[in-house]
Every structure is written in C-alpha cells, then in structure tokens.
C-alpha positions in Angstrom: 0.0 0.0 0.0 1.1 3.7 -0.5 -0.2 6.8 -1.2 -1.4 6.4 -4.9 -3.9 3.9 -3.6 -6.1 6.6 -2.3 -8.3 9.4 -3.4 -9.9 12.2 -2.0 -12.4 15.3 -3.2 -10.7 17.8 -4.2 -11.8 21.4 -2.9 -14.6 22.0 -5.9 -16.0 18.7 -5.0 -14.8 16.2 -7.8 -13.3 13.1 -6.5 -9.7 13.0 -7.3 -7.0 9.7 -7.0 -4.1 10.7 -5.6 -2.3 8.2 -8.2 -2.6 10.9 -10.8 0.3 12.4 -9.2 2.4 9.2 -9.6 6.2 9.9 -10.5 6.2 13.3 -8.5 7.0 14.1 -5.0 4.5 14.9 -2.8 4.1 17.2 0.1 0.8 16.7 1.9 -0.5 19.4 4.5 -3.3 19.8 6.7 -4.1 23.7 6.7 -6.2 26.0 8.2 -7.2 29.7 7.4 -7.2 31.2 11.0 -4.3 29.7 12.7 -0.9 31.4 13.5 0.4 29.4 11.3 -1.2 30.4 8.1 1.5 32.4 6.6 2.9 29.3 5.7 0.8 29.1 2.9 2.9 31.6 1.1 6.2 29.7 2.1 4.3 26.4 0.8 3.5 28.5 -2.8 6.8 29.5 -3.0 8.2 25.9 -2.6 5.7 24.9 -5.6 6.6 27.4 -7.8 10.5 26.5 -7.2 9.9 22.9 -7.6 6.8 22.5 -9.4 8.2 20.2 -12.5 9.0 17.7 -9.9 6.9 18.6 -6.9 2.8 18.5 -5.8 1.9 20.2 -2.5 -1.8 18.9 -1.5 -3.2 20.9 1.3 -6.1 19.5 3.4 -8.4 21.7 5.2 -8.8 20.9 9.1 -11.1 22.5 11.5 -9.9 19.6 14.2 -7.7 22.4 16.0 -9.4 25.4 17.7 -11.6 25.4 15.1 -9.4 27.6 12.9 -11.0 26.5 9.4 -14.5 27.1 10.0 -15.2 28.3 6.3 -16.9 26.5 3.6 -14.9 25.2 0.9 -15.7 28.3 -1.6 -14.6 29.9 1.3 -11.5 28.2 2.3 -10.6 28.3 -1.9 -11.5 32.0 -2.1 -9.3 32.9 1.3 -6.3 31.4 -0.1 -6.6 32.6 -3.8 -7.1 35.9 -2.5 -4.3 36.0 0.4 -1.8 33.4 -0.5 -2.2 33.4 -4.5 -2.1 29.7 -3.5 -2.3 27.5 -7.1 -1.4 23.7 -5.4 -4.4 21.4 -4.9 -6.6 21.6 -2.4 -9.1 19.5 -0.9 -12.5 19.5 1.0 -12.5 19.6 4.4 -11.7 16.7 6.4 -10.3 15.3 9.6 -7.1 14.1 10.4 -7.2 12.3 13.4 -10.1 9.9 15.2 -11.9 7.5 14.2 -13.4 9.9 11.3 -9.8 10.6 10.0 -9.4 10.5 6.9 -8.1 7.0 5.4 -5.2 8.7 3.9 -4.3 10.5 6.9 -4.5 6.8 9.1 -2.3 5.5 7.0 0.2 8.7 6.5 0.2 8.6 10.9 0.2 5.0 11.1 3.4 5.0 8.3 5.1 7.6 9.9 4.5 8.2 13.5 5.1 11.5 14.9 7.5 11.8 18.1 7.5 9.1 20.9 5.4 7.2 18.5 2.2 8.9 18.4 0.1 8.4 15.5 -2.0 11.8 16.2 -1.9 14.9 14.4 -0.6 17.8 16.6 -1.8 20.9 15.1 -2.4 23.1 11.9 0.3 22.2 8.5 1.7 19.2 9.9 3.6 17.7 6.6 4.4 14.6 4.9 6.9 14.3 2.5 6.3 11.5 -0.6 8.6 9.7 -2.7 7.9 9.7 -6.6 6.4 6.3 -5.3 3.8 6.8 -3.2 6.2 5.8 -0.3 5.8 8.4 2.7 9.4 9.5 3.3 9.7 12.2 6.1 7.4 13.7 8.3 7.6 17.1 9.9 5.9 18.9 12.6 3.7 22.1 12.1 6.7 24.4 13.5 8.7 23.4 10.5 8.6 26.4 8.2 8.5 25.3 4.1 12.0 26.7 3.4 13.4 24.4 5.9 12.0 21.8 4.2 13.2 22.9 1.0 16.9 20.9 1.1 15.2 17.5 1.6 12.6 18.3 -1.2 16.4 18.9 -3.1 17.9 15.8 -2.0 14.7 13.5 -2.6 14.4 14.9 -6.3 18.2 14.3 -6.7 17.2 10.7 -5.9 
C-alpha cells in the first residue's frame, strides 16, 4: 500500500485519485485559514513554484484544531486565492485524526509516527513528505517552516 492507492475530493467537490500524481513528490499538509500558522501558505506557494516540474503540494483543510478553518470550501478556496495566491491542490475539508480521519491520513500517521510514537496529528500544516512512489518518506511537525523543508525536497528529487 502507499499513497497512490487513495483518493480524496478535491476542494470544488470532484473526487480525485491521488495516483494521478504518480512519478512526483509529494508534500501533503493539513491547513487552516485562522491559525498562527497560516503564513505558511505563502512559504508552501513558494516551494511549488520553485519545484513544481517535480513537486505536488496537496493541502487538506482541518477544523480539528481550535476550530481555525471554519469556512466553507468556496470559502476556504477564495481565502487562499485571495491572500496566498495559493495554485497547489486543495481538498475539501476533512479530519485528520479519530476514528473519522481520513483513510489517507491513518495510514500517513500510522506509516510515519510522529515523536515518541504517536500516530496523532498535533496541530495546523503538519507535513508529509512522498517519494515519486507513493512511499511516505519524512514527516515534519507544524513548527517546520517550508524553506526548511526545501533541502530535503532537493535531496529526494536528486534521488
């Protein structure tokens, strides 16, 4: 199993398989419109305009932390447009942790367990780094800003 072997709506509501994006990394990220760490958006743009011939960033709407993505998915889409000038994928809303979670996101926690072993999402743009395979390769805690991921996004292209 690995990540191609799932799908998930996209934010305009058609159902999309994340095997379409076989053959390029992937950097999947659970976001949120009203959290402090929103400007990341922008540092998440920038990564896929640098790498974007051999890099997908998928962002997932969460309102599972403070309920800081309350919005609609026009909503959520027209924040970002309008704020981040964000062109990546997004999806609809979902949740990321609980028996509800997502399927991708139980197997992306289960794969790749955050510190001491917990499966749970923390907070707002925790991410996931994805070999050209579907193989979940790094995880990385909502702190990490996008730039400091940019080296292993480098690396991992480099192959």
């Amino acid at each position: 199993m690995n990540v191609h072997d799932f799908s998930a709506t996209d934010i305009t509501g058609k159902e999309c398989r994340l095997s379409d994006f076989a053959g390029k990394l992937l950097l999947i990220v659970n976001t949120a419109s009203k959290c402090g760490l929103t400007p990341q958006y922008q540092g998440l743009e920038a990564l896929y305009q640098r790498f974007g011939d051999d890099l997908v960033i998928l962002g997932f709407p969460c309102n599972q932390f403070g309920g800081q993505e309350p919005g609609t998915e026009a909503e959520i889409a027209s924040f970002c447009d309008l704020n981040y000038k964000v062109s990546f994928p997004l999806f609809a809303k979902i949740e990321v942790n609980g028996e509800n979670a997502h399927p991708l996101y139980k197997y992306l926690t289960h794969d790749l367990p955050g510190i001491l072993g917990t499966e749970a999402i923390k907070w707002n743009f925790t991410k996931f780094l994805i070999d050209r395979s579907g193989k979940p390769i790094a995880r990385y805690a909502p702190m990490t800003t996008p730039d400091e991921i940019a080296k292993d996004i480098e690396t991992a292209i480099q192959g």
